[in-house]
N, C-alpha and C positions, 0 to 999 in steps of 0.2 A: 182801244178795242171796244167795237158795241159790247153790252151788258148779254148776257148768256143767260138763260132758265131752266132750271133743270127739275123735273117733277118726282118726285119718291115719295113711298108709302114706307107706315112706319108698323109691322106685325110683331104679334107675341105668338111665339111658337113653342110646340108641347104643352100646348093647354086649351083647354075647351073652355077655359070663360075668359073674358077679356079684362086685360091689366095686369095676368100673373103668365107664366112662363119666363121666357127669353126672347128679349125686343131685339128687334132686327131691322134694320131702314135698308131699305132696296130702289135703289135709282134705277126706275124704267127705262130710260136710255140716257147712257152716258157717251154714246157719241160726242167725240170733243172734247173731254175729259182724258188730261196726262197724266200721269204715273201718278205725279205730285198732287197733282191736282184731286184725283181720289184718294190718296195719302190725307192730305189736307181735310177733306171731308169726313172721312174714318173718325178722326181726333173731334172734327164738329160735332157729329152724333153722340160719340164719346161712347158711344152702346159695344157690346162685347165683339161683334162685328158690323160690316154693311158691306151689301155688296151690289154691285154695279153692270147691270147686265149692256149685253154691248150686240141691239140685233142687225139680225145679216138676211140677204136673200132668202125669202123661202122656201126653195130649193134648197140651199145650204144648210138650212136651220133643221129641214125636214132630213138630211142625211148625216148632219156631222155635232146636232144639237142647239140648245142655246148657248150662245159663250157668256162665258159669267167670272168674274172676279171678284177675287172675297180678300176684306180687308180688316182688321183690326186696328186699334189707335197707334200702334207701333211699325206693322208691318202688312204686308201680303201672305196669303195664305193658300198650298196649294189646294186645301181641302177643309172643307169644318161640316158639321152635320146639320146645327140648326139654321145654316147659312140657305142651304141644301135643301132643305123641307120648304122652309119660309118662299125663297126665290119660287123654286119648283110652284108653291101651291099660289102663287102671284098670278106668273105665266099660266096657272089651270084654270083661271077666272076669266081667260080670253081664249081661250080652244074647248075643244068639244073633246080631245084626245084623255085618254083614259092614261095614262104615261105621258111626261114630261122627260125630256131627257135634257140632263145642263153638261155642257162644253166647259168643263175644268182645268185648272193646271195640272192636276192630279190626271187626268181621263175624262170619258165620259158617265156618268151616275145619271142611270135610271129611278124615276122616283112615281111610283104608281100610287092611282086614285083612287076609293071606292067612299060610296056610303055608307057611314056607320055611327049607328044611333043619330039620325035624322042632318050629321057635319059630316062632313068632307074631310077623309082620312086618308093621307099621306106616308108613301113606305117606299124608303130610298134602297137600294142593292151596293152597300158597300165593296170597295176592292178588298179581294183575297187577302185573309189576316196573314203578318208573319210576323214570328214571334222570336223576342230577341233576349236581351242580357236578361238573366236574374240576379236580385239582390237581397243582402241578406238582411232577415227584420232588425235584428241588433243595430244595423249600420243605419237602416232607415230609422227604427224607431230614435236613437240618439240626434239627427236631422228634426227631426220632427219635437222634439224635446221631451219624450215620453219613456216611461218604459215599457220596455219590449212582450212585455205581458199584456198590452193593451191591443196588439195586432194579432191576428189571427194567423201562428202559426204553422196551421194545418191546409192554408193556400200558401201557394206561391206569390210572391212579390216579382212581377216582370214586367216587362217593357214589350207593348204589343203596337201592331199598327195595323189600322186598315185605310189608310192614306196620309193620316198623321197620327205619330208615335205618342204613347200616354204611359204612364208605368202604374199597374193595378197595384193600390194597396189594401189589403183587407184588414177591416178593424174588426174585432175581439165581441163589440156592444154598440149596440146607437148609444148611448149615454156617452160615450167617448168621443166618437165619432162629432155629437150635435158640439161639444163643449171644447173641441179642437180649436183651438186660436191660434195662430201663426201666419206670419207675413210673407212675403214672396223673397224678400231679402234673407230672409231664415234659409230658404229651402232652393234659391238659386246657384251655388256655387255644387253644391253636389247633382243638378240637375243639367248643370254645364257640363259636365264630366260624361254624362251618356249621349249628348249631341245636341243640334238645334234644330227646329224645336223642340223643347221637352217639359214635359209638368205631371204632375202626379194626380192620378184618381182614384179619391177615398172611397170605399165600401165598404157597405156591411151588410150583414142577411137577414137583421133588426132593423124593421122598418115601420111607419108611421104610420101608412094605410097597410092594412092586411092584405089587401090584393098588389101589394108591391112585394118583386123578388129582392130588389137589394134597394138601399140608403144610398144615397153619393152626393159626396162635394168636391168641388172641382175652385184652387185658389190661382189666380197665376197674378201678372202684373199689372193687370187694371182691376182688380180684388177678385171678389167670388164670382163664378157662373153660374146663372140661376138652371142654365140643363145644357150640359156638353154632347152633341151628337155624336160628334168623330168619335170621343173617350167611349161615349156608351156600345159604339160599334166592336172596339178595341176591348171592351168590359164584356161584350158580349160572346166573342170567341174567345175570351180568356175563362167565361165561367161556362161557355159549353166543353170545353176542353178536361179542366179540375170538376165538372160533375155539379157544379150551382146549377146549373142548368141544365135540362132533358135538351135532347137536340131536335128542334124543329117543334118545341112548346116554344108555346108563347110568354115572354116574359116581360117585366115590368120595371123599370130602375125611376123610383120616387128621388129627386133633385130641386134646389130652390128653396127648401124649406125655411133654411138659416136664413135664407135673404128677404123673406116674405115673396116670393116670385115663386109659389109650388107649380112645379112641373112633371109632367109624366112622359115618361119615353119608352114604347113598347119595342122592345126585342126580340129574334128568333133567330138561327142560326144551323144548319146541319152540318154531320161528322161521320166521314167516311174516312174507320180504320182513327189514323190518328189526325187526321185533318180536318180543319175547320171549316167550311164554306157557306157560301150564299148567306153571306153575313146581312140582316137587314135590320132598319132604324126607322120607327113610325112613331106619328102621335098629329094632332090635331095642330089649326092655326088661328089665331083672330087678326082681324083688320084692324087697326086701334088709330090711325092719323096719316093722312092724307097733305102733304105739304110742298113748298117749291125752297129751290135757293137760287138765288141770282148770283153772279158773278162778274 
C-alpha cells in the first residue's frame, strides 16, 4: 500500500498560557483512517485523549455538524469535554461562525465563541444532566483508603452524567484532597460495580486560586487528568443542585495542579424547581505543535 500522511495539531486546553492545561492532538482529517487505525494512534499520542475529525459536504456539515471521534489510549468515547472545546476551537480558526457545532456519538454539542480578555473563549452546552445512584462516604472513603472524616459529609457522593457518568466526591479540605495518592487499580473494582464507563471526581470548595469555586482531581487508567470537561459538566449540575453553586453564576473548578498542568474550567448552569439544565463548560485554548504521521 502507498504511504498515507496525516496532519494533526497538538493543543492545551483550559488555559490561557501555553504548555499547561490538558493536551489534545486532533487529526484534521482522518479520512482513511479505521477503527484500529485511530485506536493505534490514541495509544501513539499517549495524551488523555485525540480526536479525529472526519469532514463532510458542506451542506451536511452546515446542517448535521462536524463529525468527530474522540479517543483515548484504551478506548472510544461517546463524549469528553476537553476533547470538545479543543476540536471545537481548531475548526473556529477556519470559519467566521461564532458557534461550532461537533457531530458526536453522544449528539450534537454546541460550542460557542466570544472575546474575552483580548483570547478566544470557548463554551460547549452540555446534554441534560441525569442523576443516578448514591453512595455512601464510609464505603467510598474505605475505597479510597481514608477515613471518612475526610469527606465532606454534608454533599452527596453520586453518580451524575451529562454524556458521560462521573461520581462527585467531596473532600472535607484541600490539604486532603492535594495529598490523596491512590492508584486506579485501588479504586477500579468498586467503580466496576456502578457501570462502564466510570471514575471518580474529587472536590473541594478549598481552593488555590481564590477566584476558583472548587479544587478537583480526576485519576483514571492512564494516571491523572490535568482538567476533565465531561466531570466538570457532571460537577456542575451536581453543585448547582446541593447549593455550591448559585444557578446561572458563573463558576470556576481549578484542576491540574498535582500534575503541574494548572487548568481553569469555567462553569454555569440553571435550575428550574428541581431541575438542572443548560449545563455549560468554557475556558480558553493554546496551539502548542503542528505535526504529521505517515503510515
Amino acid at each position: 500500500m502507498p504511504q498515507r500522511t496525516f496532519r494533526f495539531v497538538q493543543l492545551d486546553v483550559f488555559t490561557s498560557r501555553p504548555l499547561e492545561g490538558n493536551q489534545l492532538a486532533v487529526f484534521s482529517d482522518a479520512r482513511g483512517l479505521s477503527d484500529d487505525e485511530m485506536q493505534k494512534l490514541a495509544r501513539e499520542t499517549n495524551l488523555s485523549e485525540t480526536t479525529f475529525i472526519l469532514p463532510r459536504d458542506a451542506a451536511v456539515e452546515h446542517r448535521e455538524g462536524h463529525k468527530v471521534r474522540i479517543f483515548t489510549v484504551n478506548e472510544e468515547l461517546p463524549f469528553a469535554g476537553h476533547p470538545t472545546l479543543g476540536t471545537a476551537w481548531h475548526l473556529r480558526q477556519h470559519s467566521s461562525s461564532d458557534e461550532i457545532v461537533l457531530d458526536l456519538k453522544v449528539g450534537k454539542i454546541p460550542v460557542r465563541f466570544e472575546q474575552r480578555d483580548g483570547l478566544l473563549f470557548g463554551e460547549m452546552r452540555q446534554p441534560e444532566p441525569t442523576f443516578g445512584q448514591l453512595h455512601e462516604h464510609a464505603v467510598v472513603a474505605k475505597v479510597l483508603g481514608l477515613p471518612v472524616a475526610e469527606l465532606d459529609e454534608n454533599l452527596p457522593i453520586q453518580t451524575v452524567s451529562t454524556g458521560m457518568p462521573f461520581t462527585m466526591v467531596p473532600f472535607r479540605s484541600l490539604a486532603a484532597l492535594q495529598t490523596l495518592s491512590i492508584g486506579w487499580y485501588q479504586m477500579a473494582p468498586y467503580l466496576a460495580g456502578i457501570g462502564s464507563p466510570a471514575f471518580f471526581y474529587f472536590v473541594c470548595r478549598e481552593t488555590v486560586d481564590p477566584r476558583a469555586t472548587l479544587h478537583a482531581r480526576m485519576i483514571f487508567y492512564n494516571g491523572e487528568d490535568p482538567a476533565t470537561g465531561s466531570a466538570a459538566g457532571c460537577c456542575t449540575a451536581w453543585a448547582v443542585r446541593y447549593g455550591v453553586l448559585a444557578t446561572e453564576a458563573q463558576g470556576l473548578i481549578e484542576q491540574g495542579m498535582e500534575t503541574r498542568r494548572p487548568s481553569f474550567i469555567y462553569i454555569r448552569a440553571g435550575k428550574a424547581g428541581d431541575a438542572v439544565t443548560n449545563v455549560r463548560v468554557g475556558g480558553n485554548v493554546m496551539h502548542a505543535i503542528n505535526g504529521e504521521v505517515t503510515m
